[in-house]
PyMOL Python script that loads the backbone (N, CA, C, O; Angstrom):
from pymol import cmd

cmd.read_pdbstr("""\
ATOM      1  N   UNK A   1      95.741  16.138  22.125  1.00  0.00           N
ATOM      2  CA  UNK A   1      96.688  15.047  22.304  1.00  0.00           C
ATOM      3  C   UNK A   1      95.913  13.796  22.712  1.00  0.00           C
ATOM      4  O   UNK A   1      95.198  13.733  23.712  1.00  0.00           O
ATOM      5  N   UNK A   2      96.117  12.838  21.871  1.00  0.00           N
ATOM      6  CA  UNK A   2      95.576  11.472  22.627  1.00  0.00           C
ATOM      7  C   UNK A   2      96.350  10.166  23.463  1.00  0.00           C
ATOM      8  O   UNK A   2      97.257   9.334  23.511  1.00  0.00           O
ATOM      9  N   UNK A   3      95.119  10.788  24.072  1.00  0.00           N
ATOM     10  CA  UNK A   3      95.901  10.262  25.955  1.00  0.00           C
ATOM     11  C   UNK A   3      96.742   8.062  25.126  1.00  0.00           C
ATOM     12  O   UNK A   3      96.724   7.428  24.071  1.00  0.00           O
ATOM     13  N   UNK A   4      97.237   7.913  26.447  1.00  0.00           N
ATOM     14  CA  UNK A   4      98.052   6.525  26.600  1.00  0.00           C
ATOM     15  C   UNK A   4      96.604   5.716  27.173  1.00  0.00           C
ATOM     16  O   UNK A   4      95.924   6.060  28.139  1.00  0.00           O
ATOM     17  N   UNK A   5      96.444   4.897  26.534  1.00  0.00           N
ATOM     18  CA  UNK A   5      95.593   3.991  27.181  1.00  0.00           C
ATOM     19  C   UNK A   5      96.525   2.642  27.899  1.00  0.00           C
ATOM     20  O   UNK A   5      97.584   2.203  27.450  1.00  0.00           O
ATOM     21  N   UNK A   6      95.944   2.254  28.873  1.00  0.00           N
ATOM     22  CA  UNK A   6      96.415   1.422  30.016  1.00  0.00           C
ATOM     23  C   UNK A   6      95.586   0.840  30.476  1.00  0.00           C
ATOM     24  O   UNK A   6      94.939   1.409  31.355  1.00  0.00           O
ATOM     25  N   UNK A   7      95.144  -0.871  30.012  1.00  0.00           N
ATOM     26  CA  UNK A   7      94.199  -1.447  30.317  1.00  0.00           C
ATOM     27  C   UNK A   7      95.029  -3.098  31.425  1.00  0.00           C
ATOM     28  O   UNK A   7      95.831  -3.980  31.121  1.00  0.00           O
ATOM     29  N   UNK A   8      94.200  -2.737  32.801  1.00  0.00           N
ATOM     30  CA  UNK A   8      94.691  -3.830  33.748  1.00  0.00           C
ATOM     31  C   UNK A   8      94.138  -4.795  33.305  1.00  0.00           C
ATOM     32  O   UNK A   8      93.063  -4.633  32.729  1.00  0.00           O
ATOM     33  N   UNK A   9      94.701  -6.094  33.436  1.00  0.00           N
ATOM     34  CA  UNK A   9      93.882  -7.209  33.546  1.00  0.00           C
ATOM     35  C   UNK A   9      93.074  -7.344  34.761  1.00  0.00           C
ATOM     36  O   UNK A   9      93.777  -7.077  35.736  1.00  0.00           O
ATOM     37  N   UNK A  10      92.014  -7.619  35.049  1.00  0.00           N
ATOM     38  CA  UNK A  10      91.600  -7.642  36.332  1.00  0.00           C
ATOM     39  C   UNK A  10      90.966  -9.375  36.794  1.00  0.00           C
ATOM     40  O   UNK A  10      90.685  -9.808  37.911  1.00  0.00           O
ATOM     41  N   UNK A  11      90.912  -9.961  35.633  1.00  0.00           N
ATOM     42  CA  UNK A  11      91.124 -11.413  35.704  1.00  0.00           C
ATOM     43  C   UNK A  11      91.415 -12.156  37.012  1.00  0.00           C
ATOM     44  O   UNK A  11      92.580 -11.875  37.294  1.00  0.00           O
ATOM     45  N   UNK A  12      90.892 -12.993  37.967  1.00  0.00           N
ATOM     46  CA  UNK A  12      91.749 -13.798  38.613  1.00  0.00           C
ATOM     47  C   UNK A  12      92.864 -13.953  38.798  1.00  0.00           C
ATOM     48  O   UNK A  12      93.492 -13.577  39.787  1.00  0.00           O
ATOM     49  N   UNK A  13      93.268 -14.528  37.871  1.00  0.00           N
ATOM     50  CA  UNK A  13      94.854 -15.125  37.678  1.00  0.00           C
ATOM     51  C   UNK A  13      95.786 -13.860  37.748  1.00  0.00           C
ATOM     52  O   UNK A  13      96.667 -13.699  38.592  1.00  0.00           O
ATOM     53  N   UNK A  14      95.408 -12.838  36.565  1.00  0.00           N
ATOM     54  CA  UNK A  14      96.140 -11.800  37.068  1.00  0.00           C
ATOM     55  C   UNK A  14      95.956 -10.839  38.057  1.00  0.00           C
ATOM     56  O   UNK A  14      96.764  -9.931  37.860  1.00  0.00           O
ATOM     57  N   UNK A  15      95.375 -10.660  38.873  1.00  0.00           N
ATOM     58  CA  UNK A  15      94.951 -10.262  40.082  1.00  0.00           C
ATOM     59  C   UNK A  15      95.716 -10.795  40.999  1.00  0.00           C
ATOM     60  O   UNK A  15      96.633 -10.228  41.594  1.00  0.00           O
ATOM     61  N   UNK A  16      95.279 -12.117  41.155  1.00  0.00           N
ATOM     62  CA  UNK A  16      96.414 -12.609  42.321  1.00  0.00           C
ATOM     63  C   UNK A  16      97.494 -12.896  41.845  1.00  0.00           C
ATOM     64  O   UNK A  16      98.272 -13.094  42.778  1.00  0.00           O
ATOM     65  N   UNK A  17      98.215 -13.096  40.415  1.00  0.00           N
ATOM     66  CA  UNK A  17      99.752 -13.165  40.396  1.00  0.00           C
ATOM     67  C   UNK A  17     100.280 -12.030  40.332  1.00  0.00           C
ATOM     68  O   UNK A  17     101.462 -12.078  39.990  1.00  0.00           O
ATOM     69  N   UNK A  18      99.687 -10.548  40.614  1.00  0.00           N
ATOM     70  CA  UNK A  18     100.338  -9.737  40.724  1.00  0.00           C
ATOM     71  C   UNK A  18      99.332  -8.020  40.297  1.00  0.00           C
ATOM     72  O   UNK A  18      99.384  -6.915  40.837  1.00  0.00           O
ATOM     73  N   UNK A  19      98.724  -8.402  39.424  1.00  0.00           N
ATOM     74  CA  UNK A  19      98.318  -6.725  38.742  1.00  0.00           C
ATOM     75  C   UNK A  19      97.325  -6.345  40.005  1.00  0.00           C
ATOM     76  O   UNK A  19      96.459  -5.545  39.649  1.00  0.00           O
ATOM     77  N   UNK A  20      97.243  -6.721  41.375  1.00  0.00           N
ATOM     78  CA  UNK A  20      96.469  -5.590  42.534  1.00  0.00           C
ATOM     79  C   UNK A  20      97.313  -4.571  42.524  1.00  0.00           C
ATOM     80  O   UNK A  20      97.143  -3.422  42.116  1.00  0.00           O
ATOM     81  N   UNK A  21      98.728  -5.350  43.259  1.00  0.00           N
ATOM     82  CA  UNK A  21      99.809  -4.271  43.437  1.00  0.00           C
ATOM     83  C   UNK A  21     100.344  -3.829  42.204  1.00  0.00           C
ATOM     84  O   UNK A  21     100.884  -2.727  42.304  1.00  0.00           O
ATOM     85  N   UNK A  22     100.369  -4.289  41.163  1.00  0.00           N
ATOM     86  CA  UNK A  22     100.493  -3.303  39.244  1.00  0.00           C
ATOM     87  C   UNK A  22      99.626  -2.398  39.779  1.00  0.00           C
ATOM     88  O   UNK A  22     100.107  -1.400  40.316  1.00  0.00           O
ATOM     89  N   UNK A  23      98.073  -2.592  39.729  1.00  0.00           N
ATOM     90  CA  UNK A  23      97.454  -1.317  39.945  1.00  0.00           C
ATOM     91  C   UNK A  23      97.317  -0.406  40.314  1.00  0.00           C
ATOM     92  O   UNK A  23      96.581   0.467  39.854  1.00  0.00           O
ATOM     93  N   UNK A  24      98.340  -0.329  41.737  1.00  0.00           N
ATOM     94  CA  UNK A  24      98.537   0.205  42.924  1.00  0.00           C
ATOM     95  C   UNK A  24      99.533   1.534  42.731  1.00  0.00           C
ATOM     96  O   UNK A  24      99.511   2.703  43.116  1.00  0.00           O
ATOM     97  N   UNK A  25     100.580   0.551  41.774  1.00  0.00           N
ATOM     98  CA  UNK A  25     101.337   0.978  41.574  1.00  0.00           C
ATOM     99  C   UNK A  25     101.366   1.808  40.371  1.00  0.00           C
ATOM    100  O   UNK A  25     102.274   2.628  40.240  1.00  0.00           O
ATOM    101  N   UNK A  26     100.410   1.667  39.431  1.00  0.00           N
ATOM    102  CA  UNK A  26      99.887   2.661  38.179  1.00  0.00           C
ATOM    103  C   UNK A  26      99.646   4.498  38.559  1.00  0.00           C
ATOM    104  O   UNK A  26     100.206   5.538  38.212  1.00  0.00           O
ATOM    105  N   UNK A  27      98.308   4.070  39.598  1.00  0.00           N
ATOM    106  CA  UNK A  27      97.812   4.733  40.009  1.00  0.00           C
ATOM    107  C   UNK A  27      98.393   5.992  41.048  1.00  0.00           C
ATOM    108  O   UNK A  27      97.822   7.054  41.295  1.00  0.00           O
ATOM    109  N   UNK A  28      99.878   5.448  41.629  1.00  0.00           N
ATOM    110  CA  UNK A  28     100.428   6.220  42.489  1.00  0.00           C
ATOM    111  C   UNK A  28     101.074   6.585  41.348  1.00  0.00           C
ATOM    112  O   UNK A  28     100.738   7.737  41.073  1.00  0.00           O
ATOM    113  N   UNK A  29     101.988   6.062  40.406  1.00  0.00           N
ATOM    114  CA  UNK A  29     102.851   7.012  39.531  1.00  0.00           C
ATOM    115  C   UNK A  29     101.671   8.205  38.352  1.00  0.00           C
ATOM    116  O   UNK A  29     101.896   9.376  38.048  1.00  0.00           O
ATOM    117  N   UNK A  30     100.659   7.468  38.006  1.00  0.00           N
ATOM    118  CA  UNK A  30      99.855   8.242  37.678  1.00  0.00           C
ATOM    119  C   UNK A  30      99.731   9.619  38.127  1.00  0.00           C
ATOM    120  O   UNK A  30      99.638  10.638  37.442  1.00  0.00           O
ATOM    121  N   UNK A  31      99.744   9.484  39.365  1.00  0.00           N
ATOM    122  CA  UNK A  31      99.406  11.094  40.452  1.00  0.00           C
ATOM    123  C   UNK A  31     100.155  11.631  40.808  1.00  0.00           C
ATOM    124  O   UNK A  31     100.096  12.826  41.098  1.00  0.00           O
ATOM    125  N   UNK A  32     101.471  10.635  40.936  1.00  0.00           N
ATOM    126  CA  UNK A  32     102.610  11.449  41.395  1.00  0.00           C
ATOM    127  C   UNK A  32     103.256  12.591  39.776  1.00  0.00           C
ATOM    128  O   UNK A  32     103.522  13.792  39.728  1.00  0.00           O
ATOM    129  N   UNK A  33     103.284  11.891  39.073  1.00  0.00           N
ATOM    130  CA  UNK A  33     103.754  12.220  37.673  1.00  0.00           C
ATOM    131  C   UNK A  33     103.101  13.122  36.721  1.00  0.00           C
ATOM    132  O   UNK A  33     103.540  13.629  35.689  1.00  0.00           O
ATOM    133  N   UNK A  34     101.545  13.245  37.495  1.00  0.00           N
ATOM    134  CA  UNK A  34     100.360  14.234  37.170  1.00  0.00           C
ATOM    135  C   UNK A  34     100.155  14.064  35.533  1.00  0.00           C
ATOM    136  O   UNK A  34     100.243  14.964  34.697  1.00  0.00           O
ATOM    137  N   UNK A  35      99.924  12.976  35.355  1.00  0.00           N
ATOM    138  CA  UNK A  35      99.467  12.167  34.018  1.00  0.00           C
ATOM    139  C   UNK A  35      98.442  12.243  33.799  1.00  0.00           C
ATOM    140  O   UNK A  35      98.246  11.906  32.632  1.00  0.00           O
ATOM    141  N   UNK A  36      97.199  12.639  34.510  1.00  0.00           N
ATOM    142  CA  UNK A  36      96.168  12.466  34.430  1.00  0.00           C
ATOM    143  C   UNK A  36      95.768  13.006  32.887  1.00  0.00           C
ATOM    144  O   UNK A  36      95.112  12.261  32.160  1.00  0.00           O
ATOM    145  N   UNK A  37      96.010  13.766  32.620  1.00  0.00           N
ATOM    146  CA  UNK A  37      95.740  14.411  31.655  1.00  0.00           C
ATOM    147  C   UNK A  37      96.103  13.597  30.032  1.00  0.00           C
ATOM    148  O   UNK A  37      95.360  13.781  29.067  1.00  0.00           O
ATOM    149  N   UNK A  38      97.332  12.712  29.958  1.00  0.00           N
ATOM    150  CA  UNK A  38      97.816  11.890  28.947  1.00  0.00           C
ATOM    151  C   UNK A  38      97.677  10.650  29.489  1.00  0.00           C
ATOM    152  O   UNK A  38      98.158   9.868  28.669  1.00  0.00           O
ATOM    153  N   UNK A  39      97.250  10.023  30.490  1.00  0.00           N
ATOM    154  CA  UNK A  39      97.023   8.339  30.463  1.00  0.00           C
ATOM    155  C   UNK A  39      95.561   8.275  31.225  1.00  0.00           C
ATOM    156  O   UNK A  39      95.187   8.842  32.252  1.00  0.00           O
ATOM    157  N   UNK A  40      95.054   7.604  30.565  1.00  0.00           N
ATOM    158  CA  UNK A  40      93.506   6.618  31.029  1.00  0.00           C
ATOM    159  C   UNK A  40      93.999   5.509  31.097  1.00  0.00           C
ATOM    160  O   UNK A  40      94.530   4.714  30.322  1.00  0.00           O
ATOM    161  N   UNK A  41      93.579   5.602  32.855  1.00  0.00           N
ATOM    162  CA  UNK A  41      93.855   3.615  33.123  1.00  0.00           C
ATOM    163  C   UNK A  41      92.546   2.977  33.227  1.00  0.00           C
ATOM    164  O   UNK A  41      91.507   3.627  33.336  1.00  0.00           O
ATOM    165  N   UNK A  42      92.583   2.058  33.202  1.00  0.00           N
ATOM    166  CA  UNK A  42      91.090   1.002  32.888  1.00  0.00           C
ATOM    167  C   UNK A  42      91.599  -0.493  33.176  1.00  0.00           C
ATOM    168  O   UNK A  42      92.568  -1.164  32.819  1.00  0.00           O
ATOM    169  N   UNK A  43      90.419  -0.698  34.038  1.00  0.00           N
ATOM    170  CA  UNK A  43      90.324  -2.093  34.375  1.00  0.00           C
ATOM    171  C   UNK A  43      89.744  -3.009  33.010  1.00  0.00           C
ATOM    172  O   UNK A  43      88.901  -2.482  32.283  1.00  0.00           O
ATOM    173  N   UNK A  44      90.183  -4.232  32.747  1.00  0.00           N
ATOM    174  CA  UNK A  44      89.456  -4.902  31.624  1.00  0.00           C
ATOM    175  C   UNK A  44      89.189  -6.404  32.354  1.00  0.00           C
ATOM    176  O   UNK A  44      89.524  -6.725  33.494  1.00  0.00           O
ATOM    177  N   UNK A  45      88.655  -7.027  31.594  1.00  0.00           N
ATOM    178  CA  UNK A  45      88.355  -8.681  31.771  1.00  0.00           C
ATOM    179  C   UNK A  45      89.462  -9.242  31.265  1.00  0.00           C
ATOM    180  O   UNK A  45      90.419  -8.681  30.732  1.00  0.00           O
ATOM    181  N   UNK A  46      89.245 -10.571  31.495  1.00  0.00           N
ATOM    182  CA  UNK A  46      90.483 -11.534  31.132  1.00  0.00           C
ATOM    183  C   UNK A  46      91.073 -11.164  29.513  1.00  0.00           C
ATOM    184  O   UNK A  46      90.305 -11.112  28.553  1.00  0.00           O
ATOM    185  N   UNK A  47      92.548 -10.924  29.402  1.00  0.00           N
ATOM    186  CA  UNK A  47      93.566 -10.379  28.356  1.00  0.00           C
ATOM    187  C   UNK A  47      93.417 -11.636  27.536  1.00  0.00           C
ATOM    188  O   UNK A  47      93.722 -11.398  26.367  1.00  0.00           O
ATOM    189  N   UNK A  48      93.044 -12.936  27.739  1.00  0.00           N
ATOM    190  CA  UNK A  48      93.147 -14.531  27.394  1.00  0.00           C
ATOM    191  C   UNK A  48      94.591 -15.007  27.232  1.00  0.00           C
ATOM    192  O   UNK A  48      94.804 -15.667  26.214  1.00  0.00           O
ATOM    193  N   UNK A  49      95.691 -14.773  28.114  1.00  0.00           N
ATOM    194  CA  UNK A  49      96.524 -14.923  28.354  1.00  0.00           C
ATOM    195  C   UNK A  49      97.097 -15.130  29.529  1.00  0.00           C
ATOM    196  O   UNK A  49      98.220 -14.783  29.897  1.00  0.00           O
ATOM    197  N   UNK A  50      95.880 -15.994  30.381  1.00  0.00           N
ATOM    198  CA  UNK A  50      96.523 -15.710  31.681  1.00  0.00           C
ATOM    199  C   UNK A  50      97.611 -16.579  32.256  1.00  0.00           C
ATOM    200  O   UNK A  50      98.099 -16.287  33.348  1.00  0.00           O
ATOM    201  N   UNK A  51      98.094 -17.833  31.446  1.00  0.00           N
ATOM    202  CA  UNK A  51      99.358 -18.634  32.148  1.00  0.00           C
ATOM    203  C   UNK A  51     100.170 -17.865  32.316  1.00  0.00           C
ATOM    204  O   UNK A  51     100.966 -17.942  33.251  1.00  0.00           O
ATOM    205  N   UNK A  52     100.165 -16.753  31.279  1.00  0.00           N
ATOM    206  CA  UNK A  52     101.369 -15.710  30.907  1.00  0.00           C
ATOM    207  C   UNK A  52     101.270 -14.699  32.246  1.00  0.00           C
ATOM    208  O   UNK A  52     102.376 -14.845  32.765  1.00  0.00           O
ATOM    209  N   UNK A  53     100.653 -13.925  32.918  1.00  0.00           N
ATOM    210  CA  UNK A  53     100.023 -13.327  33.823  1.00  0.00           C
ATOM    211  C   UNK A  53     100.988 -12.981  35.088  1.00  0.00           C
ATOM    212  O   UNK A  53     101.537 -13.941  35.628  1.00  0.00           O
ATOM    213  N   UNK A  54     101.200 -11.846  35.530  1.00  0.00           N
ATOM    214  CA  UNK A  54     100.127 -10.353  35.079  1.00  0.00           C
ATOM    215  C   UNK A  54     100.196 -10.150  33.804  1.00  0.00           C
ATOM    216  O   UNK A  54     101.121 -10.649  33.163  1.00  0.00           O
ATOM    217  N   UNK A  55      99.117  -9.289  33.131  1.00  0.00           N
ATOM    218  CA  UNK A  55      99.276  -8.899  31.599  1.00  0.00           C
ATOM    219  C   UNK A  55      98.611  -7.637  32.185  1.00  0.00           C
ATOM    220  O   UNK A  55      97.912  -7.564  33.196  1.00  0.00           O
ATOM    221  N   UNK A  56      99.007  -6.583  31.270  1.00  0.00           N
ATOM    222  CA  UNK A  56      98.925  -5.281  31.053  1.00  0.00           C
ATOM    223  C   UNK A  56      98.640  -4.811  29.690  1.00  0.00           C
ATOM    224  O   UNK A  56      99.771  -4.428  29.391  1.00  0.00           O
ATOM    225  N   UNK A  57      98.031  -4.610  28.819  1.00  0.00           N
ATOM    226  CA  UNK A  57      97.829  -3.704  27.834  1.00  0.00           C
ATOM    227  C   UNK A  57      98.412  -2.609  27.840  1.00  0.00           C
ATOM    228  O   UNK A  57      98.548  -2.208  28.996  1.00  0.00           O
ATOM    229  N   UNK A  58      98.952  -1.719  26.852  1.00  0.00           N
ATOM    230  CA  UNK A  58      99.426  -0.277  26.846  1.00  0.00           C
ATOM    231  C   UNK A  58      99.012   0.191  25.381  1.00  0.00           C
ATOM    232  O   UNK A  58      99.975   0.104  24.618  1.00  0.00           O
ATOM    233  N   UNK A  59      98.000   0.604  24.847  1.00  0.00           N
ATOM    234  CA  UNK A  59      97.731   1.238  23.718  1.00  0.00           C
ATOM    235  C   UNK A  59      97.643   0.219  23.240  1.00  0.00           C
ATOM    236  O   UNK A  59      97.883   0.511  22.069  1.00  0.00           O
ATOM    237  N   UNK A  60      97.419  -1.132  23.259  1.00  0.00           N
ATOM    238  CA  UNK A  60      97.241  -2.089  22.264  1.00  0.00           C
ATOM    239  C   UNK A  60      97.943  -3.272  22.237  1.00  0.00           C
ATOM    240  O   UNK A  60      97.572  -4.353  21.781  1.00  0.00           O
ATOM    241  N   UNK A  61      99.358  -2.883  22.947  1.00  0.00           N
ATOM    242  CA  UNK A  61     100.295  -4.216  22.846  1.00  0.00           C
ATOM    243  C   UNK A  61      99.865  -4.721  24.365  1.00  0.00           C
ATOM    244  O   UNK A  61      99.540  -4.128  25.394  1.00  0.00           O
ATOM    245  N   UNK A  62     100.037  -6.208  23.966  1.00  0.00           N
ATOM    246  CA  UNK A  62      99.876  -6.426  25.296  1.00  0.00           C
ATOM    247  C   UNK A  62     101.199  -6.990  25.927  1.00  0.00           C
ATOM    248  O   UNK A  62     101.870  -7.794  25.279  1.00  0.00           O
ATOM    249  N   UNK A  63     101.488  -6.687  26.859  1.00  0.00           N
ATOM    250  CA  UNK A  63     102.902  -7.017  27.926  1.00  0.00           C
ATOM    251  C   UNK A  63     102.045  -8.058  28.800  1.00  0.00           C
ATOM    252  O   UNK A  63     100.818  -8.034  28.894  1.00  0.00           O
ATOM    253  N   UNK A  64     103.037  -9.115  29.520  1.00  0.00           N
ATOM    254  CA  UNK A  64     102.882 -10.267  30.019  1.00  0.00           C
ATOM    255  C   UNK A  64     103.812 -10.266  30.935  1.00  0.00           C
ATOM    256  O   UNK A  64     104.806  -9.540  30.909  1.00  0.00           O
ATOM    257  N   UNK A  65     103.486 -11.239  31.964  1.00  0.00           N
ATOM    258  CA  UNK A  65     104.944 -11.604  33.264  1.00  0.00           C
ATOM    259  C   UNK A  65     105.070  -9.922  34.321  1.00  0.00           C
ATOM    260  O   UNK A  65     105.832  -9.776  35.276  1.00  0.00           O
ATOM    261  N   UNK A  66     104.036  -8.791  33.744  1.00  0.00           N
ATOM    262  CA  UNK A  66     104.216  -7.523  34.235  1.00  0.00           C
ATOM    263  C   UNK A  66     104.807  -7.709  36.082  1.00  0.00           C
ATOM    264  O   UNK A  66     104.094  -8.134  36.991  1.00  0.00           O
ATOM    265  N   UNK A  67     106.305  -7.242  36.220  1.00  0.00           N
ATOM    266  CA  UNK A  67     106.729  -7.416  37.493  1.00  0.00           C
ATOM    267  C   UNK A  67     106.504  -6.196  38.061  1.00  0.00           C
ATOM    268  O   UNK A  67     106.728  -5.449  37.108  1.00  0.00           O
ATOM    269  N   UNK A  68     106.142  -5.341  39.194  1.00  0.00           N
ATOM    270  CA  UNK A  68     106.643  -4.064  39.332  1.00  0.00           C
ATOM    271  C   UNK A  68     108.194  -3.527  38.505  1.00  0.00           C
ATOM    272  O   UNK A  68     108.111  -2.431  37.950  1.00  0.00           O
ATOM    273  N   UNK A  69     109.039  -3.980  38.452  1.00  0.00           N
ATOM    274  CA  UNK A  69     110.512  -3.229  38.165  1.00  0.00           C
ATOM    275  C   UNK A  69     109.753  -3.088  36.241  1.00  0.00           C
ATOM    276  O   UNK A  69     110.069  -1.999  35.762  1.00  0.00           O
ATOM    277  N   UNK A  70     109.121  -3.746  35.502  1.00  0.00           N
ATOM    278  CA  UNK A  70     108.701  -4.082  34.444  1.00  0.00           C
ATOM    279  C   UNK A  70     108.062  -2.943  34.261  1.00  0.00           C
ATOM    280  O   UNK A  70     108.250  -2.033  33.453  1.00  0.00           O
ATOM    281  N   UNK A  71     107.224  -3.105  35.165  1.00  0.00           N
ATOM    282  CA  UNK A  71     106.148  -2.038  34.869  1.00  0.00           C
ATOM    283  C   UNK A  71     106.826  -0.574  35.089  1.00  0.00           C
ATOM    284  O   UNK A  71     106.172   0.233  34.428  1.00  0.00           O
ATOM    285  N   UNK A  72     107.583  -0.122  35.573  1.00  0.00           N
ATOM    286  CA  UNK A  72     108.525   1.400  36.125  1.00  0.00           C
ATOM    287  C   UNK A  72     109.300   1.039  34.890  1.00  0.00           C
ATOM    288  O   UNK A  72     109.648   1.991  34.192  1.00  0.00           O
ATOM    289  N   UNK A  73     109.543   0.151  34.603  1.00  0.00           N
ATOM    290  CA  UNK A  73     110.674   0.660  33.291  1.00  0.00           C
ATOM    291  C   UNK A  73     109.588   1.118  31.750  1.00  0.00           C
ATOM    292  O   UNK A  73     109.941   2.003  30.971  1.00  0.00           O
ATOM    293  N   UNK A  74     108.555   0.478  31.614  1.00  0.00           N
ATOM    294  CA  UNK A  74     106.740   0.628  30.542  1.00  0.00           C
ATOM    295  C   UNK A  74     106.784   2.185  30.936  1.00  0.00           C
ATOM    296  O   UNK A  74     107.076   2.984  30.047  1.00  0.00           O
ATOM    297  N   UNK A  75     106.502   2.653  32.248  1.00  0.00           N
ATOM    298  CA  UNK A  75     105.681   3.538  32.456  1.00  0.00           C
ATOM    299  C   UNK A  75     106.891   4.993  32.206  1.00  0.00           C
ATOM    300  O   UNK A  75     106.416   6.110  32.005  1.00  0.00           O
ATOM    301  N   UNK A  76     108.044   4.836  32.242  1.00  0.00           N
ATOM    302  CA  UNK A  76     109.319   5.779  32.215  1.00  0.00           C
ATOM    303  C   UNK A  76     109.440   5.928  30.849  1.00  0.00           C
ATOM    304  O   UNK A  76     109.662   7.109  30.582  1.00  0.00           O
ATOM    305  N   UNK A  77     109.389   5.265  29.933  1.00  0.00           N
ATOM    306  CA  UNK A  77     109.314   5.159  28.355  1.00  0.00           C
ATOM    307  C   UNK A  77     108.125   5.919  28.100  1.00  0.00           C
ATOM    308  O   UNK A  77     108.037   6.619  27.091  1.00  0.00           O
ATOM    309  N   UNK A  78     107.151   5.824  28.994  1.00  0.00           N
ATOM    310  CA  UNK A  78     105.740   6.512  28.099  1.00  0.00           C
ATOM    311  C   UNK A  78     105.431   7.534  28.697  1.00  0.00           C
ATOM    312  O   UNK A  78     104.514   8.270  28.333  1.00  0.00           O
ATOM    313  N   UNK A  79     106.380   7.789  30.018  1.00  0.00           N
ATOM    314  CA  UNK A  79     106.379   9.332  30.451  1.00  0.00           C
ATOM    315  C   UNK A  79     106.873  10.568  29.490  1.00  0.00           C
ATOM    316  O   UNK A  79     106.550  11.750  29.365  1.00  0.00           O
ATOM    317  N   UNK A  80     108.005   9.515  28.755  1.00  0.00           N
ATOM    318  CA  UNK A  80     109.323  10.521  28.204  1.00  0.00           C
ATOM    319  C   UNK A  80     108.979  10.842  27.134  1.00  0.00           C
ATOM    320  O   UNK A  80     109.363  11.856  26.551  1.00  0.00           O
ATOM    321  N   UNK A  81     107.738   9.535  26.465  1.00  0.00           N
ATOM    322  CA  UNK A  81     107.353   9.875  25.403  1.00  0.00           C
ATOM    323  C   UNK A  81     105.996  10.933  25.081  1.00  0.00           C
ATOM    324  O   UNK A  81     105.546  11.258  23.982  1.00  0.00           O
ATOM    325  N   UNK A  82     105.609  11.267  26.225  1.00  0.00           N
ATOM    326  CA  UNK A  82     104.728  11.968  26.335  1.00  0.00           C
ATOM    327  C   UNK A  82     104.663  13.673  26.929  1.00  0.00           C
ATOM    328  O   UNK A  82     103.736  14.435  27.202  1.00  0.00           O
ATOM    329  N   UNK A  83     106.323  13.793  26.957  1.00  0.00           N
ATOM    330  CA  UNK A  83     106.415  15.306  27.397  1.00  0.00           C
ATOM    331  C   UNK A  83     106.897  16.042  26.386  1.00  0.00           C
ATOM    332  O   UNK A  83     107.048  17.256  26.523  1.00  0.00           O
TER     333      UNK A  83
END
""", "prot")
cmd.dss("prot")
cmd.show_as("cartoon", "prot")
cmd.util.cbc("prot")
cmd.orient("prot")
């Protein structure tokens, strides 16, 4: 099975407008949800989108404005799609 890729912005801009606590928050549903096995998360460099920011990657698309409630609704879709 090939895993969900999940690439943070780790950029400045998105860093402090929000993807520390995105990350935070990846990483706890990650473990809680015992994903390890179907999602690789990864830090990346600037998405080149940062007015837009937080940005998140998920397999390729990239998502923008990533709020926490945003991100739990991304990550519930790719749970469901992955059991």
């Amino acid at each position: 099975m090939e895993k969900i890729l999940i690439e943070v912005c780790m950029g400045s801009s998105c860093f402090s407008r929000g993807n520390k606590r995105n990350l935070e928050l990846l990483q706890e549903y990650i473990r809680k949800e015992q994903l390890e096995e179907t999602v690789e998360l990864r830090g990346r460099l600037c998405a080149g989108s940062c007015k837009k920011g937080p940005n998140i990657m998920i397999d390729g698309n990239l998502y923008s404005g990533v709020t926490p409630s945003l991100l739990k609704t991304l990550l519930q879709s790719l749970s469901s799609r992955k059991r």
